[in-house]
C-alpha positions as CSV (number, residue, x, y, z in Angstrom):
1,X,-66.3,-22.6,-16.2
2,X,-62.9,-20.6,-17.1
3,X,-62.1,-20.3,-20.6
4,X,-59.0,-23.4,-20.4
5,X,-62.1,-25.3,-18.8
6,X,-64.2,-24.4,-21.9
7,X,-61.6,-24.9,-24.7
8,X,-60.3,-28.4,-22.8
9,X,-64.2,-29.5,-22.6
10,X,-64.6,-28.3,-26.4
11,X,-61.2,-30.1,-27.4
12,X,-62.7,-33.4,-25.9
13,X,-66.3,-32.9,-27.7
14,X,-64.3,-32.7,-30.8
15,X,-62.6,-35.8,-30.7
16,X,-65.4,-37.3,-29.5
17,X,-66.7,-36.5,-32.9
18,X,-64.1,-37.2,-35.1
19,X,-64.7,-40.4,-33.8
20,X,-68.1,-40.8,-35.4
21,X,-66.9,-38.9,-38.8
22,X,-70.1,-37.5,-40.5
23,X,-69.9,-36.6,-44.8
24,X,-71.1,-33.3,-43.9
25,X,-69.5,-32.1,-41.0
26,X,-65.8,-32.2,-40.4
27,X,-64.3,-31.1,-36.8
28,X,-60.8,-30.0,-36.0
29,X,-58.7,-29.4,-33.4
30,X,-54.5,-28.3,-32.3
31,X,-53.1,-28.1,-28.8
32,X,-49.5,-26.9,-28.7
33,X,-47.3,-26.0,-26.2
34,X,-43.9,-24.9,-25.7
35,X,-40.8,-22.3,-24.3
36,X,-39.7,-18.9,-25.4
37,X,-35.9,-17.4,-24.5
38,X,-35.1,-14.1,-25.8
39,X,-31.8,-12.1,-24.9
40,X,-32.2,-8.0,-24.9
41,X,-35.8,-7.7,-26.0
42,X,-38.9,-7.2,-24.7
43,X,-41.2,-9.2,-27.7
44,X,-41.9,-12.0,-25.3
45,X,-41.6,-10.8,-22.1
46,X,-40.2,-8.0,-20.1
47,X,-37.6,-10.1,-18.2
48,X,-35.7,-12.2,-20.8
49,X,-36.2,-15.3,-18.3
50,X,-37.3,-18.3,-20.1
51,X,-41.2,-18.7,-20.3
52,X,-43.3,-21.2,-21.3
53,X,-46.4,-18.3,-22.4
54,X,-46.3,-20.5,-25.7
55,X,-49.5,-21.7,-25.8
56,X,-52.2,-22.2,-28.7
57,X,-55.2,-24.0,-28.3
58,X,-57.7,-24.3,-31.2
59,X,-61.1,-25.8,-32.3
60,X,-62.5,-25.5,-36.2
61,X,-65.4,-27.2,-37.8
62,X,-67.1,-27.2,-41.3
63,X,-70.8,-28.4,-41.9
64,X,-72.0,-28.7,-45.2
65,X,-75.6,-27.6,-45.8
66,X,-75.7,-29.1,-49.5
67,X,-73.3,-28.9,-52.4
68,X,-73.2,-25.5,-53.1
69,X,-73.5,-24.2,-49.1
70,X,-71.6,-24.9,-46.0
71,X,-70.6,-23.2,-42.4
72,X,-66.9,-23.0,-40.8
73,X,-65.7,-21.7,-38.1
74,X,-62.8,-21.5,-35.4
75,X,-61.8,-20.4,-31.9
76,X,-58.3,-20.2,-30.8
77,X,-57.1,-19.2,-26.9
78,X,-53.3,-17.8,-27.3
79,X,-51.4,-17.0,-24.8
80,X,-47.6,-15.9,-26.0
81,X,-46.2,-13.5,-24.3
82,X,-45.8,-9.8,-25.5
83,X,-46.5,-11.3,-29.1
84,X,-50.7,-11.2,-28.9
85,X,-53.3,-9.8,-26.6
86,X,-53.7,-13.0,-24.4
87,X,-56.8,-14.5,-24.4
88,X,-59.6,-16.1,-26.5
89,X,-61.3,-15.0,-30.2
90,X,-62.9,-16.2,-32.8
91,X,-60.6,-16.2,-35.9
92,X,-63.3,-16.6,-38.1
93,X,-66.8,-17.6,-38.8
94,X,-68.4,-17.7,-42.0
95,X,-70.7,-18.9,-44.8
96,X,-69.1,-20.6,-48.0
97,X,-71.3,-20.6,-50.7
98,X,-69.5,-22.2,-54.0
99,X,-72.0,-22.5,-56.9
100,X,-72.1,-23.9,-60.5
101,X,-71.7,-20.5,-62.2
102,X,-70.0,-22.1,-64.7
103,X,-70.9,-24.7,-67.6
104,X,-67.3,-24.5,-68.7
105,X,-65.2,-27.0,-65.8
106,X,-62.3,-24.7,-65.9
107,X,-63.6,-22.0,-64.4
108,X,-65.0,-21.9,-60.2
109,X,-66.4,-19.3,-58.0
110,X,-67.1,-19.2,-54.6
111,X,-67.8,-16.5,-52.1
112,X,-67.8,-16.1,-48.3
113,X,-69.9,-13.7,-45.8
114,X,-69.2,-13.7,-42.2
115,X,-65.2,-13.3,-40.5
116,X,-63.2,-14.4,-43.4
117,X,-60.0,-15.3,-43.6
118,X,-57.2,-13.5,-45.2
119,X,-55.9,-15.8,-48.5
120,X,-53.9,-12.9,-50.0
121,X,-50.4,-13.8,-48.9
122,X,-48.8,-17.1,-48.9
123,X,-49.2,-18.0,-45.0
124,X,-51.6,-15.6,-44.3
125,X,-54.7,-18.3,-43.6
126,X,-52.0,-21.0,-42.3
127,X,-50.6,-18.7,-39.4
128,X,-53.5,-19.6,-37.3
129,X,-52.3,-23.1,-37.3
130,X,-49.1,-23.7,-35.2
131,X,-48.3,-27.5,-37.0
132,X,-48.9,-25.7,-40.9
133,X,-46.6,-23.0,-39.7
134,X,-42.5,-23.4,-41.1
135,X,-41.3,-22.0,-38.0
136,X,-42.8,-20.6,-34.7
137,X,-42.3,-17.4,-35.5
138,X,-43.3,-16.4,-39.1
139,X,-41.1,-13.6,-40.9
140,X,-41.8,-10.4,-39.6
141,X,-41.5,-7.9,-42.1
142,X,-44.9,-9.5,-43.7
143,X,-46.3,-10.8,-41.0
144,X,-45.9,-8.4,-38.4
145,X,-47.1,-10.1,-35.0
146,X,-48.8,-6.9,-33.6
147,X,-51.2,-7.1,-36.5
148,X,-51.7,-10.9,-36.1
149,X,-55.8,-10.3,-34.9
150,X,-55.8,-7.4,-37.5
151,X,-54.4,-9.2,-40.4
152,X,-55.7,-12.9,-40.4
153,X,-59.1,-12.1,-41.2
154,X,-61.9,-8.8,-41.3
155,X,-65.7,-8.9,-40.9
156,X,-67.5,-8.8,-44.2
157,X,-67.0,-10.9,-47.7
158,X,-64.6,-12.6,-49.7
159,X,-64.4,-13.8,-53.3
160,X,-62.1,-16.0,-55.1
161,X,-62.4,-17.2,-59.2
162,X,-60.2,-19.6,-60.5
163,X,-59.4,-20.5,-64.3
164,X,-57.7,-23.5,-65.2
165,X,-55.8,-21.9,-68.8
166,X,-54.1,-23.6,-71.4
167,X,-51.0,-22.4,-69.9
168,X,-51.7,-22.7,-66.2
169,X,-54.1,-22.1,-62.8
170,X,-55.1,-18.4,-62.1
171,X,-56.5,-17.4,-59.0
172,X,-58.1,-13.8,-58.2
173,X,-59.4,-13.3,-54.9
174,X,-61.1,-9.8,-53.3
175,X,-62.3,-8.9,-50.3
176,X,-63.5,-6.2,-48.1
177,X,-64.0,-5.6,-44.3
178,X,-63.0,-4.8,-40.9
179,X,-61.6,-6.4,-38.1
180,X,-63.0,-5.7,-34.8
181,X,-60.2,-4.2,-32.0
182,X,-60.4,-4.6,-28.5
183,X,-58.8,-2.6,-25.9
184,X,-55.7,-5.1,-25.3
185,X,-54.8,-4.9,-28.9
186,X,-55.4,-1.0,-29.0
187,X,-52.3,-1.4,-26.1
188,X,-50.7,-3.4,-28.2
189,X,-50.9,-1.3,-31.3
190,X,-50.8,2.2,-30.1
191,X,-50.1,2.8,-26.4
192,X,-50.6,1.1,-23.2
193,X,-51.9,4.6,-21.8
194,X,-54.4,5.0,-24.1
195,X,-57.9,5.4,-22.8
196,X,-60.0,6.0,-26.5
197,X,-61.3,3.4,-28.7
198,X,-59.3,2.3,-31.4
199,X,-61.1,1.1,-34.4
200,X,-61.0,-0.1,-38.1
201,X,-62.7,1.7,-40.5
202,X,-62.0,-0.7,-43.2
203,X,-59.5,-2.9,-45.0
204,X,-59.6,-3.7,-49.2
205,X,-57.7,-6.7,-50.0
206,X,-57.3,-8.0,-54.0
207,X,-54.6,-10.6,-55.6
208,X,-53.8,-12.2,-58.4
209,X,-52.0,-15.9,-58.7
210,X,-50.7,-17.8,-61.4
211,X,-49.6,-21.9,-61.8
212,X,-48.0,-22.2,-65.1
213,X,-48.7,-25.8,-66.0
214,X,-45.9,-28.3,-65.6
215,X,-44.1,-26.4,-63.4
216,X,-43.5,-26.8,-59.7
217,X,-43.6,-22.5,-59.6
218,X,-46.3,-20.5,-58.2
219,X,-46.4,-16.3,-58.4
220,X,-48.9,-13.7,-57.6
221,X,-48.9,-10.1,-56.9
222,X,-51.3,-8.8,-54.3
223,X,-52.6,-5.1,-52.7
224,X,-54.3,-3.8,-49.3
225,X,-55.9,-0.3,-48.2
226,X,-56.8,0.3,-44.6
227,X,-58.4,2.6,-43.0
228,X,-57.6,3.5,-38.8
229,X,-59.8,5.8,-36.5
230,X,-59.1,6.7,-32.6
231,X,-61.5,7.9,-30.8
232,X,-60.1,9.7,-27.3
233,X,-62.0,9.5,-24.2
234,X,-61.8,12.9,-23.1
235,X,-63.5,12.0,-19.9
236,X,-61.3,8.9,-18.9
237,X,-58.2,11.8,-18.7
238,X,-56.6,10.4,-22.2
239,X,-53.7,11.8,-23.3
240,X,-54.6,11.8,-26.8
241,X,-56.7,13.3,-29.1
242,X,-58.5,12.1,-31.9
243,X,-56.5,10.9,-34.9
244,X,-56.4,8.5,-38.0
245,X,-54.0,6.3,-39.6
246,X,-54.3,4.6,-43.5
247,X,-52.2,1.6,-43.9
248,X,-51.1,0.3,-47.6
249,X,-49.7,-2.4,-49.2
250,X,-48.1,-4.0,-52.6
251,X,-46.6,-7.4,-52.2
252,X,-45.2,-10.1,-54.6
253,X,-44.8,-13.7,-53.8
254,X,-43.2,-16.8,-54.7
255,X,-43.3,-20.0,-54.2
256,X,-41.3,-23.7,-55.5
257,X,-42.0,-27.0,-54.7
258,X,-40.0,-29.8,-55.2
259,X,-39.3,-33.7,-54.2
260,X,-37.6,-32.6,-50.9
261,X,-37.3,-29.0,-51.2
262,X,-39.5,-25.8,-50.4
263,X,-38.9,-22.3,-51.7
264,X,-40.6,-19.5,-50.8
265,X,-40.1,-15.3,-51.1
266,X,-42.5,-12.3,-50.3
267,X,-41.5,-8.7,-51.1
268,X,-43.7,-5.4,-49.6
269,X,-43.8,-1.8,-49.8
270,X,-45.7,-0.3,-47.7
271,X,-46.9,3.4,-46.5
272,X,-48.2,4.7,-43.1
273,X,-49.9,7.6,-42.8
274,X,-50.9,9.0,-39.5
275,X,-52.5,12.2,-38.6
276,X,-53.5,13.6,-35.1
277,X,-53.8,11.2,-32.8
278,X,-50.5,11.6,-30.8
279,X,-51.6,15.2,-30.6
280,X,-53.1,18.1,-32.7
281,X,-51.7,18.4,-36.0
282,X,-48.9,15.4,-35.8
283,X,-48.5,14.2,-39.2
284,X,-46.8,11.5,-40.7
285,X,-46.3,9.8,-44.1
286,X,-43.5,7.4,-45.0
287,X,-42.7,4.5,-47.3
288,X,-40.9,1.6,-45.5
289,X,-40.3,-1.9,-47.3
290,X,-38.8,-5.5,-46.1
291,X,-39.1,-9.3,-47.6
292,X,-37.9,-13.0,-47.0
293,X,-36.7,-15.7,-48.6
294,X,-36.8,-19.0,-46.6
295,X,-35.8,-22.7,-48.1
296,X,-37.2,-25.8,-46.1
297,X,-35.2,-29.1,-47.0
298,X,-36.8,-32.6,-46.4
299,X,-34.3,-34.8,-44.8
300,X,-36.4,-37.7,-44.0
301,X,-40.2,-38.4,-43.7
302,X,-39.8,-37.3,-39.9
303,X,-37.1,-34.5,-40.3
304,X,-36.9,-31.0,-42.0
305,X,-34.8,-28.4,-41.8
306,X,-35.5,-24.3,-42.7
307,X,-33.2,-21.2,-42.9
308,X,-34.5,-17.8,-43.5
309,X,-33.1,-14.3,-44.3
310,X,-36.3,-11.5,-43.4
311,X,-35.4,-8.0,-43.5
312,X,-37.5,-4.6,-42.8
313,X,-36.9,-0.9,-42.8
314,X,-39.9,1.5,-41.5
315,X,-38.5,4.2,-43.5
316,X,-36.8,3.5,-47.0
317,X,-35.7,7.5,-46.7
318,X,-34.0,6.7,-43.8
319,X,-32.4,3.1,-43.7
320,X,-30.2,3.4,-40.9
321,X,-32.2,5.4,-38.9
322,X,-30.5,8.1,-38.1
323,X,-33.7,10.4,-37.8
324,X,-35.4,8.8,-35.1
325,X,-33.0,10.1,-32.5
326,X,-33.3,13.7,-33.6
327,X,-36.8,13.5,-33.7
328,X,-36.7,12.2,-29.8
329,X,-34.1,14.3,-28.4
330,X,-32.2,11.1,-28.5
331,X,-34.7,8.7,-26.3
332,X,-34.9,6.4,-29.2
333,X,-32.2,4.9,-31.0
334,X,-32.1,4.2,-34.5
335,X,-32.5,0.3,-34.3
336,X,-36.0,0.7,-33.6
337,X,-36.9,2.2,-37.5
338,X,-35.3,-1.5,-38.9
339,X,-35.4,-5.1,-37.8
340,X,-33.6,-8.1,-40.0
341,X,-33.4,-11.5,-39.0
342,X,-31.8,-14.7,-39.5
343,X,-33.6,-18.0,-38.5
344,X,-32.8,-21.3,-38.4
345,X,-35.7,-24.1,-37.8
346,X,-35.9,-28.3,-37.6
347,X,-39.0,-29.8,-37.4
348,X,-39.7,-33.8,-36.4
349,X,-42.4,-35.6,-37.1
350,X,-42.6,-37.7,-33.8
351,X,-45.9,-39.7,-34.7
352,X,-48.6,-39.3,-36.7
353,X,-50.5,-36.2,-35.2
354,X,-47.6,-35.3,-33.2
355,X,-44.9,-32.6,-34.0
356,X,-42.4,-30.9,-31.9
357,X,-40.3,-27.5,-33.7
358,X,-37.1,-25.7,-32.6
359,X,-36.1,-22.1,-34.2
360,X,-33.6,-20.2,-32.9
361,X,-33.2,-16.5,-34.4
362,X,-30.9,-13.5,-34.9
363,X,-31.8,-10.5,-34.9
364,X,-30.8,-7.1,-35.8
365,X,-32.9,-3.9,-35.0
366,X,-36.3,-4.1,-32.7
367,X,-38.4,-2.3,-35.7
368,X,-41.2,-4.8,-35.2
369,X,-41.8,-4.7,-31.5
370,X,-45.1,-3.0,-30.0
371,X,-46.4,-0.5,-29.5
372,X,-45.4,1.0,-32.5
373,X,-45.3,4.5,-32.1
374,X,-44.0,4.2,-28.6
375,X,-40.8,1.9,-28.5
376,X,-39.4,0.9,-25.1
377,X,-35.5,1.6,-25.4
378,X,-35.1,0.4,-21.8
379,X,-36.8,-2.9,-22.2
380,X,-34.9,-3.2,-25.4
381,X,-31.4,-2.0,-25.1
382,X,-29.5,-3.3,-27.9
383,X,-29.6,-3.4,-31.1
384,X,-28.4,-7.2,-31.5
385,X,-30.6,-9.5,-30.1
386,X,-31.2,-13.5,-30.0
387,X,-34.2,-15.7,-29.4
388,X,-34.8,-19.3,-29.2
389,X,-38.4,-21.2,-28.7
390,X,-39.8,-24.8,-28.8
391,X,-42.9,-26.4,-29.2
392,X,-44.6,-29.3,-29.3
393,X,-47.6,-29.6,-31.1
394,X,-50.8,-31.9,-31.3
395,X,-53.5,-32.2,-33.4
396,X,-56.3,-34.3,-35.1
């Protein structure tokens, strides 16, 4: 059996079992589907034909063991064009273990050991979710697509403390691990002609959230520190040589809630540091930065709308770019050190369990297209481009 023969056979065991509920399991499950149209750009597909490579499939379960212990998991097969590594993963898998630490009720703990998740940022655990998702396509400037198997979650632990204050909810969370990297994401992420193994040493993630009380407001400030290694395969003819790359992070976020409306805002800075890799003694280190601000208005109980202003320079030393072409003996235009985007987004509510979303984007700049350190000026010729998707979207 194929993997679409194992996820549709899991999808039907999962209803099956929602269907005879149990208090200490709970099952899950998402089907969507949809079309992709972009104009000038390769993020999709090479062509700029419409496709319908908009596909996520996904299955996640909890048990509980006993009050303090339980299991979760979940599988996904994506298939999206240019955006993933096609294929089937396991997002995550892990142990929750949330004690009674505390005699005081305003403070919790609870730890988990396994694939965790990535709760850091305000979508960050939600991506992997198409119906929990604003728009198809989150902002890109924090949630770079090319990092989407990188990003969501790492192999190792987690830890998250809250305190309910007299003046509001705090939330710190930690964790630390790595994700593993397979050889279509190494394409994805460094170079199609690779032949090494690309790997990930490690990635440190802490943040801090706070509720005031009687408010509608949520803040928090959050870091990351990450740690890259290629290995070449000198025998398989590679045209690299061994390298390593450190990735970090500072982010604030934002969010308001309100009868009908949704506000949210995320601002980064963040450095790249790359050394070998491309070839004996290449060296890089630069400072880029970028941020949305996105509103969602509730029309109705079946309609919203969103709109959304993301922006993102690689290089806050060089803004417009104009280094890149020197640098390249003029194969690479400056567009591809910047990307901003406008995005507009409806959502309806068809039936319960049902969902169908439309977003249609402009862009300016193809700074977060992959591979990153070889950009594709011939697949992507402009520097204004457009892009339009829908999906419809099941779940239970």
């Amino acid at each position: 059996m194929g993997l679409w023969g194992c996820m549709i056979s899991l999808l039907v065991n999962a209803q099956d079992a929602v269907s005879r509920p149990s208090a200490r399991s709970q099952v899950n499950s998402f089907a969507a589907q949809g079309m992709v149209k972009t104009n000038h750009s390769s993020y999709t597909n090479e062509t700029n034909k419409l496709s319908f490579r908009l596909t996520e499939i996904g299955l996640n379960s909890r048990f509980k063991i006993n009050d303090s212990w339980s299991l979760a998991g979940q599988i996904v097969y994506l298939d999206v064009g240019n955006r993933y590594a096609k294929g089937g993963r396991v997002d995550y898998v892990f142990v929750d273990w949330e004690p009674s630490l505390f005699d005081d009720a305003n403070w919790s703990f609870k730890a988990q050991v396994g694939r965790v998740k990535n709760n850091h940022w305000l979508y960050a655990s939600t991506r992997d979710v198409p119906h929990t998702r604003l728009s198809t396509i989150l902002p890109q400037s924090v949630y770079f697509d090319g990092f989407r198997d990188v990003a969501l979650g790492s192999d190792r632990v987690a830890l998250q403390l809250v305190h309910l204050s007299p003046f509001g909810t705090w939330q710190y969370k930690w964790s630390y691990g790595a994700s593993p990297i397979n050889n279509a994401q190494r394409d994805q992420l460094f170079s199609p002609l690779a032949k090494g193994k690309l790997s990930q040493d490690y990635t440190h993630q802490m943040s801090v959230y706070f509720a005031p009380n009687n408010t509608n407001i949520e803040v928090g400030l959050s870091v990351l520190d990450s740690d890259f290694r290629y290995a070449a395969n000198v025998a398989g003819h590679d045209p690299f040589v061994n390298g390593s790359a450190t990735s970090q992070r500072v982010m604030l976020h934002g969010q308001y809630f309100a009868e009908n409306l949704e506000l949210s805002a995320e601002i980064m800075r963040e450095r790249g540091v790359f050394k070998d890799a491309l070839f004996t003694g290449f060296s890089s280190d630069q400072f880029g930065d970028g941020g949305y601000v996105q509103g969602r208005y509730l029309l109705n109980p079946k309609h919203s709308v969103i709109a959304r202003i993301d922006l993102y320079d690689m290089n806050e030393n060089d803004r417009l770019g104009k280094r890149i072409p020197l640098q390249t003996q003029g194969v690479v235009p400056e567009y591809f050190t910047y990307m901003d985007q406008a995005t507009l987004g409806w959502q309806w509510h068809i039936a319960e369990q049902w969902q169908l979303q439309r977003d249609v984007h402009l862009i300016k700049g193809s700074g977060r297209l992959t591979p990153i350190l070889f950009p594709d000026p011939v697949l992507n010729p402009n520097k204004y481009w457009t892009m339009w998707s829908m999906q419809l979207m099941y779940w239970f």
